[in-house]
VOBA-1610 file (N, C-alpha, C; in pm, whole numbers, padded with zeros to 5 digits, always signed):
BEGIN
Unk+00619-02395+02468Unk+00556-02460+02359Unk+00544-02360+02245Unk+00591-02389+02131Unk+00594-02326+02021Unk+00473-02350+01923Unk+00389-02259+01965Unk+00274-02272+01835Unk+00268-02205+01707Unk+00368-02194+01703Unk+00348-02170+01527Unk+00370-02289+01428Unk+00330-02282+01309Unk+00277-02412+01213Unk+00414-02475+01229Unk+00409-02597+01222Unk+00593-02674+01195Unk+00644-02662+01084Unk+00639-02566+00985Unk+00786-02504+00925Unk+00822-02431+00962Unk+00788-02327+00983Unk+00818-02208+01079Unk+00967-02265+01163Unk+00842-02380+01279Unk+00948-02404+01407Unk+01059-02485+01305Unk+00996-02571+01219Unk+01160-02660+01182Unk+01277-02591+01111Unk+01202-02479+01085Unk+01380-02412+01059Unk+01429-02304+01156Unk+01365-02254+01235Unk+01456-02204+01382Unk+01349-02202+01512Unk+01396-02239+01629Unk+01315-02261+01706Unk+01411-02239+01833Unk+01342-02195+01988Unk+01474-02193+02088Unk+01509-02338+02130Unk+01593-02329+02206Unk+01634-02462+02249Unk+01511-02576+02311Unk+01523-02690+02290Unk+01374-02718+02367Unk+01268-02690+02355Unk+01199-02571+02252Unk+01059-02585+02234Unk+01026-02693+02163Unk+00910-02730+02212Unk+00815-02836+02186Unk+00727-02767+02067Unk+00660-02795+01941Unk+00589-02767+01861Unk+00482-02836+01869Unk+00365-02772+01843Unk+00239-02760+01907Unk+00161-02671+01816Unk+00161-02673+01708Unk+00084-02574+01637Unk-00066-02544+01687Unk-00074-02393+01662Unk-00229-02352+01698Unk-00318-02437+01632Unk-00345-02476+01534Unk-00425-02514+01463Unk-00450-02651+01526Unk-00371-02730+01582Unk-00372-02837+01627Unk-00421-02865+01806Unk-00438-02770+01866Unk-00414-02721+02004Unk-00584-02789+02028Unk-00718-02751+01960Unk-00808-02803+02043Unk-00864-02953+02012Unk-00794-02999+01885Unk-00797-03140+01846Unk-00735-03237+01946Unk-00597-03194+01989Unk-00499-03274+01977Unk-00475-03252+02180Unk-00499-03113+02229Unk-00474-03072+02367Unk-00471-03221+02464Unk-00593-03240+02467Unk-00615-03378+02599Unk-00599-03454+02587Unk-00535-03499+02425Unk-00434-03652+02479Unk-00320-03674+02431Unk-00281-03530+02385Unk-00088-03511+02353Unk-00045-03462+02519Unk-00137-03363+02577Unk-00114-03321+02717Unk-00190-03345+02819Unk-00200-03474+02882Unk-00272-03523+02978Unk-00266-03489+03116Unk-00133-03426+03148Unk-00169-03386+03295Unk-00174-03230+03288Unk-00302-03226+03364Unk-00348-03096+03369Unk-00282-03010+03490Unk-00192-03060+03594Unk-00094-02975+03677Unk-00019-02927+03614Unk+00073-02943+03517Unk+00183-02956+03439Unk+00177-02769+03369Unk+00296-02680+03431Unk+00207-02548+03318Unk+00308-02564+03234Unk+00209-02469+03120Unk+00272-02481+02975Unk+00284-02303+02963Unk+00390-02317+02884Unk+00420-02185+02832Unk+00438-02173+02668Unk+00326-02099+02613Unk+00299-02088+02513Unk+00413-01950+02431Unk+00436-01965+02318Unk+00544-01853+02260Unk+00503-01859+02080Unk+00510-01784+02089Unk+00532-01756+01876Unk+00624-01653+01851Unk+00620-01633+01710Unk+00700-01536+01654Unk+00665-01408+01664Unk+00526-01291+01788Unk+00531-01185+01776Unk+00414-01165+01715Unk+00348-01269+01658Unk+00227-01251+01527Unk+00089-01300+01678Unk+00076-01297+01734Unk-00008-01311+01836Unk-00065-01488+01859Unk-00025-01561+01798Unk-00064-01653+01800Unk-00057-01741+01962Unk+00035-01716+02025Unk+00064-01767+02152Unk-00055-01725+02248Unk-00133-01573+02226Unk-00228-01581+02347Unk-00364-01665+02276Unk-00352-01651+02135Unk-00485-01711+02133Unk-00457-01878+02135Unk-00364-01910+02185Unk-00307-02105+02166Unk-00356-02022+02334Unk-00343-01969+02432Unk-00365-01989+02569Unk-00517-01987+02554Unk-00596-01900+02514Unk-00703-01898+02510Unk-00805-02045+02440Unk-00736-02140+02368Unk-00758-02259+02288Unk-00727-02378+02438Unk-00602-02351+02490Unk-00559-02446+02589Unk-00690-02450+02719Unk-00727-02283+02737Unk-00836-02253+02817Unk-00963-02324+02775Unk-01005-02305+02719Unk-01091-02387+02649Unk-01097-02587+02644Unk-00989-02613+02565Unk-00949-02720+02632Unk-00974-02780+02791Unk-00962-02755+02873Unk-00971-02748+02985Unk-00798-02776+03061Unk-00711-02678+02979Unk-00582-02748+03033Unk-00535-02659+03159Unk-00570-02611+03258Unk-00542-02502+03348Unk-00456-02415+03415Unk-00318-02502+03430Unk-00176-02450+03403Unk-00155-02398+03309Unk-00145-02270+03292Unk-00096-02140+03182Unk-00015-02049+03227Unk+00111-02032+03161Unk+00167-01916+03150Unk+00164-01860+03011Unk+00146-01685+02972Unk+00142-01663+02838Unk+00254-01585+02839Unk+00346-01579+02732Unk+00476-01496+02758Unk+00475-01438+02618Unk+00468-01327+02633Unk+00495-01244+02519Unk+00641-01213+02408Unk+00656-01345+02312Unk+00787-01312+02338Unk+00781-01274+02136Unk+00900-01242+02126Unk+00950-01214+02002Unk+01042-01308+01945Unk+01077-01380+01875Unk+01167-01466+01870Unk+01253-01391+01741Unk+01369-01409+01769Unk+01439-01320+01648Unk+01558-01426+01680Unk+01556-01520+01590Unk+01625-01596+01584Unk+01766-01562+01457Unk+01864-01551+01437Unk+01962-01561+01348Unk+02097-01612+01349
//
């Protein structure tokens, strides 16, 4: 899941991420993502936003988490 804002993701994104912006994560968590078995793997561009979208999902009560530290260097 790609949480960075949707321009960001709409002009490069990996294959298959889902966009999910942080900002949207404790509004929107429990009834865009209803099953709580289901894990999610959170990612951004490097700017830290992905652990604090895990820490938002935590909160949420969504309990399946993976946090992956990734860099996206898309070109």
């Amino acid at each position: 899941m790609d949480v960075r804002e949707e321009d960001p993701h709409a002009q490069e994104h990996p294959l298959f991420a889902a966009n999910f912006p942080l900002s949207r994560i404790e509004v929107d968590a429990l009834s865009k993502l209803p099953r709580k078995d289901v894990p999610i793997v959170t990612l951004d561009d490097g700017q830290g936003d992905a652990q604090l979208a895990t820490k938002n999902f935590l909160r949420s009560a969504m309990l399946m988490l993976l946090y992956l530290t990734v860099v996206l260097r898309l070109e």
